[in-house]
Biopython code that builds the backbone (N, CA, C, O; Angstrom):
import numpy as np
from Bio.PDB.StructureBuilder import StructureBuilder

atoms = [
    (1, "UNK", "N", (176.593, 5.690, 31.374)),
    (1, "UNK", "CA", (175.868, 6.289, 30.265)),
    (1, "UNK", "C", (175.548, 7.743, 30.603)),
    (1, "UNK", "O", (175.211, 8.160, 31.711)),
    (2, "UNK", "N", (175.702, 8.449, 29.488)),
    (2, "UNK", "CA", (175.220, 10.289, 29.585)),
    (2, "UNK", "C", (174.221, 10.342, 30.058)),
    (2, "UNK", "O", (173.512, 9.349, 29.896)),
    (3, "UNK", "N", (173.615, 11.585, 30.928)),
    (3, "UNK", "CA", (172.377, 11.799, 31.028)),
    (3, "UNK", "C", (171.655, 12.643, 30.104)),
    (3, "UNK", "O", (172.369, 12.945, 29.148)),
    (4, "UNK", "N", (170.593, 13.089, 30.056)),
    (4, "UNK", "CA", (170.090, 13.690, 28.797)),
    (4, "UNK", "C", (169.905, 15.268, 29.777)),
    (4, "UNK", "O", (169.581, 15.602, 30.917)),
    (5, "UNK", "N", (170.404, 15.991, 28.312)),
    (5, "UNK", "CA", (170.320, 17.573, 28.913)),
    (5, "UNK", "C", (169.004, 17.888, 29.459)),
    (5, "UNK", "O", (167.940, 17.310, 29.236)),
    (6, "UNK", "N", (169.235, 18.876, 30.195)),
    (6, "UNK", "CA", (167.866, 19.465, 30.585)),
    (6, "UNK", "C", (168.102, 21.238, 29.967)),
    (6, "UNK", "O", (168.798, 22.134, 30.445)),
    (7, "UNK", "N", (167.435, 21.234, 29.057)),
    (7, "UNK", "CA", (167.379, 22.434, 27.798)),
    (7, "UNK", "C", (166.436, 23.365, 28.955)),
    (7, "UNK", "O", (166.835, 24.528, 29.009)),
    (8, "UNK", "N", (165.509, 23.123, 29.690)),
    (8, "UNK", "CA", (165.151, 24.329, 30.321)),
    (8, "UNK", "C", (166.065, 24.505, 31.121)),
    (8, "UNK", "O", (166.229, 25.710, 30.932)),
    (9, "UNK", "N", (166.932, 24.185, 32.019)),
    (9, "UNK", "CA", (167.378, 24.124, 32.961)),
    (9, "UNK", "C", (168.855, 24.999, 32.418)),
    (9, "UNK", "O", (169.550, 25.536, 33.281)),
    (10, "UNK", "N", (169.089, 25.050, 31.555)),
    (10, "UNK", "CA", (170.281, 25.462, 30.813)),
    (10, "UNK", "C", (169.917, 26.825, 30.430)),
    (10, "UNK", "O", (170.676, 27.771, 30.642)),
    (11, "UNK", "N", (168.872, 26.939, 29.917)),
    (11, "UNK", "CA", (168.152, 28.465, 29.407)),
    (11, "UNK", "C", (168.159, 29.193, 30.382)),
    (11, "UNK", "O", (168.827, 30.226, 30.426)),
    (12, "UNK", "N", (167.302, 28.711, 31.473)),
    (12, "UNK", "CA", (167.343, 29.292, 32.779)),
    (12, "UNK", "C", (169.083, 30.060, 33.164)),
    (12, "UNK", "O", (169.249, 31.176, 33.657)),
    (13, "UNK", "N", (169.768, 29.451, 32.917)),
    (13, "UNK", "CA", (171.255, 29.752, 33.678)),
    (13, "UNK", "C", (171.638, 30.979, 32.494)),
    (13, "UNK", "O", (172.338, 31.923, 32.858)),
    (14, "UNK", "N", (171.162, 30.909, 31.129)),
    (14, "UNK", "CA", (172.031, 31.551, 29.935)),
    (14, "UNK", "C", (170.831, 33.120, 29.366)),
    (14, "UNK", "O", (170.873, 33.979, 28.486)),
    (15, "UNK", "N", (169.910, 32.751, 30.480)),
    (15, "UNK", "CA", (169.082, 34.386, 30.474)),
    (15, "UNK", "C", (169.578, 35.036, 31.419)),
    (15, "UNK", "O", (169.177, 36.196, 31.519)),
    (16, "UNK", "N", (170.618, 34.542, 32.446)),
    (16, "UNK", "CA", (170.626, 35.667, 34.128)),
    (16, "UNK", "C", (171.555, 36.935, 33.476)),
    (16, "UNK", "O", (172.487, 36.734, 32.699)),
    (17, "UNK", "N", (171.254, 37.869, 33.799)),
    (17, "UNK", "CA", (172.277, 39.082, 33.568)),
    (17, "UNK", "C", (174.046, 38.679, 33.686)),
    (17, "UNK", "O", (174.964, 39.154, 33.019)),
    (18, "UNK", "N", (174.081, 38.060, 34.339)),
    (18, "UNK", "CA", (175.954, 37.736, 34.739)),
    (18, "UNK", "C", (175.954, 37.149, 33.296)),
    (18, "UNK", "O", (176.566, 37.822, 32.466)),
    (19, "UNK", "N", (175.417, 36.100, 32.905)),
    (19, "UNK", "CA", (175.764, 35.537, 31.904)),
    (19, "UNK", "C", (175.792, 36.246, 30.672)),
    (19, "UNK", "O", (176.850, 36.337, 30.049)),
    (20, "UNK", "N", (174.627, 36.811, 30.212)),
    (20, "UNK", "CA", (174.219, 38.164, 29.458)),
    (20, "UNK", "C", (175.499, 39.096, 28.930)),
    (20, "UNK", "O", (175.854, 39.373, 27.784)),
    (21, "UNK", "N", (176.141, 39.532, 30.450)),
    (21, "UNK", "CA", (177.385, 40.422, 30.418)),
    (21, "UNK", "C", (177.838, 39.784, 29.747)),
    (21, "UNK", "O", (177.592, 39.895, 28.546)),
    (22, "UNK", "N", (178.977, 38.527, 30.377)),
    (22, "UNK", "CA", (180.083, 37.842, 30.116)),
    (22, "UNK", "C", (179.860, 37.489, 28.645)),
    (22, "UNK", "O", (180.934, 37.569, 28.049)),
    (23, "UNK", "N", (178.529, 37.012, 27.587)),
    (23, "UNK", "CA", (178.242, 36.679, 26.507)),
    (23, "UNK", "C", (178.585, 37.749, 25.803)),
    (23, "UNK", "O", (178.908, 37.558, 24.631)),
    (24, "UNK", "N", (178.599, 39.143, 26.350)),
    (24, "UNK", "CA", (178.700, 40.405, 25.464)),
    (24, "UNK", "C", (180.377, 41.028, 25.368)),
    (24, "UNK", "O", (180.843, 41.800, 24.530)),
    (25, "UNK", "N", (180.849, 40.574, 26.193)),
    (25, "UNK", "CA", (182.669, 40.703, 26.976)),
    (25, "UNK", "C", (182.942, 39.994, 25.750)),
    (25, "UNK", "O", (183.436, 40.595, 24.796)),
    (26, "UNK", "N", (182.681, 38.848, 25.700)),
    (26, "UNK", "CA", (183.198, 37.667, 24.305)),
    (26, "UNK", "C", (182.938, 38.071, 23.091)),
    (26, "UNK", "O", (183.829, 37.846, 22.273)),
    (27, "UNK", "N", (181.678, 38.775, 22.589)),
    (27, "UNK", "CA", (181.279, 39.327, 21.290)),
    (27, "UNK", "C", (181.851, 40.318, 21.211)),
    (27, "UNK", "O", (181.998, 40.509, 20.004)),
    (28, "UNK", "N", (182.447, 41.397, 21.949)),
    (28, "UNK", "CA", (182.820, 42.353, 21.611)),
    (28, "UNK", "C", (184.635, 42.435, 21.695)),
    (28, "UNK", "O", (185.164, 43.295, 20.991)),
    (29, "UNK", "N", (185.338, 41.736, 22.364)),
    (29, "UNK", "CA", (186.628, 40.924, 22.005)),
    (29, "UNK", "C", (186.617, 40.348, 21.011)),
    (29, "UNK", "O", (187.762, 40.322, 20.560)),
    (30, "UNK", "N", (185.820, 39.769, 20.291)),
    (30, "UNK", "CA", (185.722, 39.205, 18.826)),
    (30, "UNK", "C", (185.850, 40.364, 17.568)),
    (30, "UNK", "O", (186.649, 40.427, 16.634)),
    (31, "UNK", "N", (184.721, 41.244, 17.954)),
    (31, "UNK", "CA", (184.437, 42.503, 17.288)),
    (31, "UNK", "C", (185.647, 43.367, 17.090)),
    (31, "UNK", "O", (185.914, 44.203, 16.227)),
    (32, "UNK", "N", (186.537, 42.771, 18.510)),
    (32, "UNK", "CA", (187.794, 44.207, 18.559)),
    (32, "UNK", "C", (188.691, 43.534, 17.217)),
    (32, "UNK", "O", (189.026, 44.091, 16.171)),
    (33, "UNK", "N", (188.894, 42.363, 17.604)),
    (33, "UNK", "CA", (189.595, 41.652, 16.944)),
    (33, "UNK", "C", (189.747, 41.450, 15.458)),
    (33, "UNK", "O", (190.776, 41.205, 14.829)),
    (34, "UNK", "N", (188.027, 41.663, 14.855)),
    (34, "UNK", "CA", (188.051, 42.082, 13.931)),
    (34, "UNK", "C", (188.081, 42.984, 13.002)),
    (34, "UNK", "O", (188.141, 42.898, 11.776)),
    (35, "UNK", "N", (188.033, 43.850, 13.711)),
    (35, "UNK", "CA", (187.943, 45.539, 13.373)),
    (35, "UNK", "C", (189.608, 45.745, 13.177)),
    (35, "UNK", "O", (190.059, 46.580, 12.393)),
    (36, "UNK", "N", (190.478, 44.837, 14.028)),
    (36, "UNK", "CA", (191.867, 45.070, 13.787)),
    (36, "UNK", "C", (192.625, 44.377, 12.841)),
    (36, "UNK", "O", (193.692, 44.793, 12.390)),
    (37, "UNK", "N", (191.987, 43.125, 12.477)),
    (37, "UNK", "CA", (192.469, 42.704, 11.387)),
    (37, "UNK", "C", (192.996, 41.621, 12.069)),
    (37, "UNK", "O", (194.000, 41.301, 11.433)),
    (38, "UNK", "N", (192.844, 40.781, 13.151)),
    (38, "UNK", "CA", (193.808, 39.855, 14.149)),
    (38, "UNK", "C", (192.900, 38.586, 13.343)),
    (38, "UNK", "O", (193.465, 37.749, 12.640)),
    (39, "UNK", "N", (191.765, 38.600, 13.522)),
    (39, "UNK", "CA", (191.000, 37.412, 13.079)),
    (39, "UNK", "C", (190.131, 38.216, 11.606)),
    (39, "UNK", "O", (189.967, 39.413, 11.373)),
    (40, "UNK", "N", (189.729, 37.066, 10.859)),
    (40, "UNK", "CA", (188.644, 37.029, 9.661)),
    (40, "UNK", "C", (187.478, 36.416, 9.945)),
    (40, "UNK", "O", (187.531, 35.401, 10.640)),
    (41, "UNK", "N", (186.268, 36.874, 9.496)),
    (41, "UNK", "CA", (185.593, 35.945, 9.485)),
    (41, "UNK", "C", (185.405, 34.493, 8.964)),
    (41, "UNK", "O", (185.530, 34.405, 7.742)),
    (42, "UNK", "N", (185.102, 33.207, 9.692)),
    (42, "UNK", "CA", (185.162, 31.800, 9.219)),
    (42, "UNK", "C", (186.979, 31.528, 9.238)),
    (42, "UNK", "O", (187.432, 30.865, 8.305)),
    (43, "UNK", "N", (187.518, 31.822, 9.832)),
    (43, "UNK", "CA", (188.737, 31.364, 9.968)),
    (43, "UNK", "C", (188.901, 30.511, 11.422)),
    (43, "UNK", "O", (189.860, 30.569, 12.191)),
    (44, "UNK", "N", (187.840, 29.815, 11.543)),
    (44, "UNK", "CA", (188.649, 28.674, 12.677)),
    (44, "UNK", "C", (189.149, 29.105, 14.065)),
    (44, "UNK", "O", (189.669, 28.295, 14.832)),
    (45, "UNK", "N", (188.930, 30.778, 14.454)),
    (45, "UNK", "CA", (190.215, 30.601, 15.427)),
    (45, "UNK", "C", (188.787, 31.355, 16.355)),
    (45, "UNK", "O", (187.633, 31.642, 16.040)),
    (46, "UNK", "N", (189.608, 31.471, 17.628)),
    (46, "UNK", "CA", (188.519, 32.046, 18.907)),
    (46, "UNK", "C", (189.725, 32.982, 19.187)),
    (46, "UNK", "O", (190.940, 32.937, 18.996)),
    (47, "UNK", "N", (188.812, 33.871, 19.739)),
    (47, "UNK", "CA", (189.517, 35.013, 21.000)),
    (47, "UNK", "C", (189.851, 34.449, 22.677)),
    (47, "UNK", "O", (188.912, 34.013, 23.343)),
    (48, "UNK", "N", (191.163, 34.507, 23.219)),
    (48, "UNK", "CA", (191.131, 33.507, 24.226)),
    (48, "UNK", "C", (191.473, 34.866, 25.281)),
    (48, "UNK", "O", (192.277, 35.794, 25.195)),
    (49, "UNK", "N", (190.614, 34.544, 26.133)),
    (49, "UNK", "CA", (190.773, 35.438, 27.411)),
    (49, "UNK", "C", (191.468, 34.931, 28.158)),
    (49, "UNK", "O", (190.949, 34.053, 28.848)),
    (50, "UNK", "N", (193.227, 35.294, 28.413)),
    (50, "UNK", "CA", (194.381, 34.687, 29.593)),
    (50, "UNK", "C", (193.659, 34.310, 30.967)),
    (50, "UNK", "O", (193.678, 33.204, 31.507)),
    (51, "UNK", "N", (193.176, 35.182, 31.306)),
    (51, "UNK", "CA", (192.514, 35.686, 32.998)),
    (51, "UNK", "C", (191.883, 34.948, 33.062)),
    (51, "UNK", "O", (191.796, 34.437, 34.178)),
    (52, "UNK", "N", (190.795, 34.231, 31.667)),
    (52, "UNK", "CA", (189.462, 33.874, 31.797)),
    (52, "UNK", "C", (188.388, 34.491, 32.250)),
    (52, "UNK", "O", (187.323, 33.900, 32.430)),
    (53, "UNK", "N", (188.536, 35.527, 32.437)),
    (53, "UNK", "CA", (187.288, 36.861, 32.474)),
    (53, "UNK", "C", (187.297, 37.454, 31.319)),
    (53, "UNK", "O", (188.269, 38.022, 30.822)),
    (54, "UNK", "N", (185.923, 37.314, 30.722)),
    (54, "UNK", "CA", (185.524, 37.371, 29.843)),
    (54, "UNK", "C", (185.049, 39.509, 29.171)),
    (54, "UNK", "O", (184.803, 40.029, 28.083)),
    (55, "UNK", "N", (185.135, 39.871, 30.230)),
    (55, "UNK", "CA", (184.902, 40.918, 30.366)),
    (55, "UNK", "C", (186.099, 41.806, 30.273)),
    (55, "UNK", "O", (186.091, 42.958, 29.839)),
    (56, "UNK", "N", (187.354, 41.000, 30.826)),
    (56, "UNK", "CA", (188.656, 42.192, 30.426)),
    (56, "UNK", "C", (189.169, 42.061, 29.394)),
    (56, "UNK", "O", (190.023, 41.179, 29.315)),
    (57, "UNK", "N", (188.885, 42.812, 28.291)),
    (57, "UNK", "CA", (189.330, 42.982, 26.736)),
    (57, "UNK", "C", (190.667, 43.851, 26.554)),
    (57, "UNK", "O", (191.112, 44.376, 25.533)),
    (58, "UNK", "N", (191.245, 43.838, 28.064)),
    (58, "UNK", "CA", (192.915, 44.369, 27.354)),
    (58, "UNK", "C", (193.287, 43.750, 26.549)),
    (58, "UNK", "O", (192.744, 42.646, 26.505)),
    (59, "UNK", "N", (194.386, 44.026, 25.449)),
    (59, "UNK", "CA", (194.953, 43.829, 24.521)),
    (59, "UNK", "C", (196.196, 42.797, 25.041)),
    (59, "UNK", "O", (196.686, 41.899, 24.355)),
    (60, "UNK", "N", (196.629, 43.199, 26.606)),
    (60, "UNK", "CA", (197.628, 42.214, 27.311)),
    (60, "UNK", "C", (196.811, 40.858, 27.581)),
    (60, "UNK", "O", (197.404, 39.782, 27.644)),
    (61, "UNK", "N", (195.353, 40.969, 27.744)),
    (61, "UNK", "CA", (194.706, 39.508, 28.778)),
    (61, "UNK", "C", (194.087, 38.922, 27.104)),
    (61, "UNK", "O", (193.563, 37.833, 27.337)),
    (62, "UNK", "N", (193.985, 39.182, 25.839)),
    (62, "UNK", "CA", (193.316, 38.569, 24.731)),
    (62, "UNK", "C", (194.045, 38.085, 23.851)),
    (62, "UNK", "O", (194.848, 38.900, 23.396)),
    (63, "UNK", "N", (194.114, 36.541, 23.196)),
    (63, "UNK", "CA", (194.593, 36.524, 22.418)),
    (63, "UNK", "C", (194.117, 35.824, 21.413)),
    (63, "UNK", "O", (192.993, 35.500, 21.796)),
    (64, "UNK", "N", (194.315, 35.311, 20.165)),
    (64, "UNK", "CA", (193.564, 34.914, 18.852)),
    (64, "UNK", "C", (194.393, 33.103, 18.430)),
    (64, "UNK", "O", (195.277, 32.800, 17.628)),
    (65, "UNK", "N", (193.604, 32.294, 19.381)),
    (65, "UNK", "CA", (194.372, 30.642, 19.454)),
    (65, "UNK", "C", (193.144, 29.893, 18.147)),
    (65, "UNK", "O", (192.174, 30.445, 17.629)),
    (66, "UNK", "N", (193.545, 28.835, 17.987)),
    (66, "UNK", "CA", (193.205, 27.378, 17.737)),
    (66, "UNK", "C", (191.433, 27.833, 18.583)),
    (66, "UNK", "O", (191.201, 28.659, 19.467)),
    (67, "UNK", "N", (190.443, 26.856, 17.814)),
    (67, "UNK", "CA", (189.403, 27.059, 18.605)),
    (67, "UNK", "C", (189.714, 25.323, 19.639)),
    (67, "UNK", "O", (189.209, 25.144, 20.747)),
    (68, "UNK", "N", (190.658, 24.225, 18.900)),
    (68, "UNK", "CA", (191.092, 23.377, 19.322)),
    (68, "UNK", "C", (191.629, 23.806, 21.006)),
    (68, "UNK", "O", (191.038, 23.397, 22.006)),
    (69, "UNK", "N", (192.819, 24.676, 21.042)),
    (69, "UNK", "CA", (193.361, 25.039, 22.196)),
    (69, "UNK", "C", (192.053, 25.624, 23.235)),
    (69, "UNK", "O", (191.811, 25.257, 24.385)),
    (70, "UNK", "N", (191.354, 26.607, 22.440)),
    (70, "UNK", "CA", (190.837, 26.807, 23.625)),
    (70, "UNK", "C", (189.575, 26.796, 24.339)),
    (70, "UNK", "O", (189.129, 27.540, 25.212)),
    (71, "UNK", "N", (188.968, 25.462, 23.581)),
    (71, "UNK", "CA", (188.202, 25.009, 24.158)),
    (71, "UNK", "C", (187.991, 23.050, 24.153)),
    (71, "UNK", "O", (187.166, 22.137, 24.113)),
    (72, "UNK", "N", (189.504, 23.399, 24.229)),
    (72, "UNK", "CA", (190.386, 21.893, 25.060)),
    (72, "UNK", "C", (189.301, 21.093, 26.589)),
    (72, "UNK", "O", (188.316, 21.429, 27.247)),
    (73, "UNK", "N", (190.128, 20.079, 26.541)),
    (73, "UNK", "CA", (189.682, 19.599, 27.238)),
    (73, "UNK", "C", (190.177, 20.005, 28.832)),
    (73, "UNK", "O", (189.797, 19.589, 29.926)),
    (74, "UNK", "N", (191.354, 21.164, 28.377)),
    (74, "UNK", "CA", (192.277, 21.275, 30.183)),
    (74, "UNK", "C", (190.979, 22.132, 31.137)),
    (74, "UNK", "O", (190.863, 22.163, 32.362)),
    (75, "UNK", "N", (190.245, 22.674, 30.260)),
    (75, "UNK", "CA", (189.085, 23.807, 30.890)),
    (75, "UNK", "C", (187.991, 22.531, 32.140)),
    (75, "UNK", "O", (187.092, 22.709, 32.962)),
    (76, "UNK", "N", (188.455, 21.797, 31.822)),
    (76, "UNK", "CA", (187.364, 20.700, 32.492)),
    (76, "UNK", "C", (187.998, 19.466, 33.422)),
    (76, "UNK", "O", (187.453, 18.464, 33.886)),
    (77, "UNK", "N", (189.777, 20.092, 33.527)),
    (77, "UNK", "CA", (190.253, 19.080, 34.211)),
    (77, "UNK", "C", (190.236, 20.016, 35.776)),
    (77, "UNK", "O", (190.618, 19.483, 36.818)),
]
sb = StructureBuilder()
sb.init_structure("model")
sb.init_model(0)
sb.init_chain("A")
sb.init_seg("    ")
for serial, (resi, resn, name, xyz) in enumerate(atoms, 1):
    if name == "N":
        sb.init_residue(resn, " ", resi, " ")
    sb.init_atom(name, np.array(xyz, "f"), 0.0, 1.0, " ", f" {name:<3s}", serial, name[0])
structure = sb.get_structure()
Protein backbone atom coordinates (compact mmCIF):
# COMPACT_ATOMS: atom_id res chain seq x y z
CA UNK A 1 0.00 0.00 0.00
CA UNK A 2 1.13 3.86 -0.86
CA UNK A 3 2.34 5.88 1.76
CA UNK A 4 0.76 9.19 2.28
CA UNK A 5 2.73 12.31 1.01
CA UNK A 6 4.42 14.40 3.28
CA UNK A 7 3.31 18.03 1.71
CA UNK A 8 5.78 19.74 4.13
CA UNK A 9 8.48 17.73 3.35
CA UNK A 10 8.01 18.30 -0.43
CA UNK A 11 7.68 22.20 -0.02
CA UNK A 12 10.73 22.13 1.83
CA UNK A 13 12.68 20.52 -1.32
CA UNK A 14 10.54 22.93 -4.05
CA UNK A 15 11.58 26.40 -2.09
CA UNK A 16 15.66 25.59 -2.29
CA UNK A 17 17.19 27.92 -4.92
CA UNK A 18 18.47 24.80 -7.24
CA UNK A 19 14.99 23.99 -7.61
CA UNK A 20 13.76 27.67 -8.03
CA UNK A 21 16.41 27.87 -11.02
CA UNK A 22 15.63 24.63 -12.74
CA UNK A 23 11.56 25.66 -12.30
CA UNK A 24 12.53 28.92 -14.19
CA UNK A 25 14.94 26.95 -17.09
CA UNK A 26 11.39 25.06 -17.78
CA UNK A 27 9.12 28.29 -17.83
CA UNK A 28 11.19 30.04 -19.90
CA UNK A 29 11.81 27.06 -22.62
CA UNK A 30 8.08 27.07 -22.66
CA UNK A 31 7.99 30.90 -23.12
CA UNK A 32 10.70 30.45 -25.99
CA UNK A 33 8.59 28.06 -27.48
CA UNK A 34 5.85 30.09 -27.51
CA UNK A 35 6.96 33.22 -28.63
CA UNK A 36 8.07 30.98 -31.72
CA UNK A 37 5.08 29.54 -32.56
CA UNK A 38 6.43 25.65 -31.76
CA UNK A 39 3.68 25.18 -29.07
CA UNK A 40 0.02 27.02 -28.33
CA UNK A 41 -1.40 27.50 -25.45
CA UNK A 42 -3.66 24.30 -24.00
CA UNK A 43 -2.34 22.14 -26.66
CA UNK A 44 -1.32 19.02 -24.70
CA UNK A 45 2.31 19.04 -25.48
CA UNK A 46 5.51 19.83 -22.99
CA UNK A 47 8.92 21.19 -23.85
CA UNK A 48 11.36 18.16 -23.48
CA UNK A 49 14.87 18.87 -22.42
CA UNK A 50 17.28 15.95 -24.43
CA UNK A 51 20.17 16.47 -21.70
CA UNK A 52 17.54 16.68 -19.03
CA UNK A 53 18.97 19.90 -17.73
CA UNK A 54 16.53 21.96 -17.43
CA UNK A 55 18.47 25.03 -17.69
CA UNK A 56 20.05 24.45 -21.28
CA UNK A 57 17.46 26.04 -23.61
CA UNK A 58 19.52 25.44 -26.85
CA UNK A 59 17.37 25.04 -29.63
CA UNK A 60 19.66 21.60 -30.33
CA UNK A 61 18.91 20.12 -26.43
CA UNK A 62 14.69 21.28 -26.62
CA UNK A 63 12.09 19.78 -28.09
CA UNK A 64 8.06 20.06 -28.20
CA UNK A 65 6.78 15.93 -27.43
CA UNK A 66 3.51 14.28 -26.19
CA UNK A 67 3.15 15.38 -22.45
CA UNK A 68 2.47 11.32 -22.57
CA UNK A 69 6.25 10.77 -23.82
CA UNK A 70 7.65 12.87 -21.56
CA UNK A 71 6.61 12.34 -18.54
CA UNK A 72 6.47 8.48 -19.17
CA UNK A 73 7.07 6.14 -17.01
CA UNK A 74 11.00 5.44 -18.53
CA UNK A 75 11.99 8.71 -16.20
CA UNK A 76 11.47 6.33 -13.16
CA UNK A 77 12.89 3.15 -14.49
Amino acid sequence: MATERDYKEEYKYHKTDAQKKRRAGRNKARRDALASGKVQKGDKKDVHHKDGNPKNNKSSNVAVVSRKKNRGAYRFS
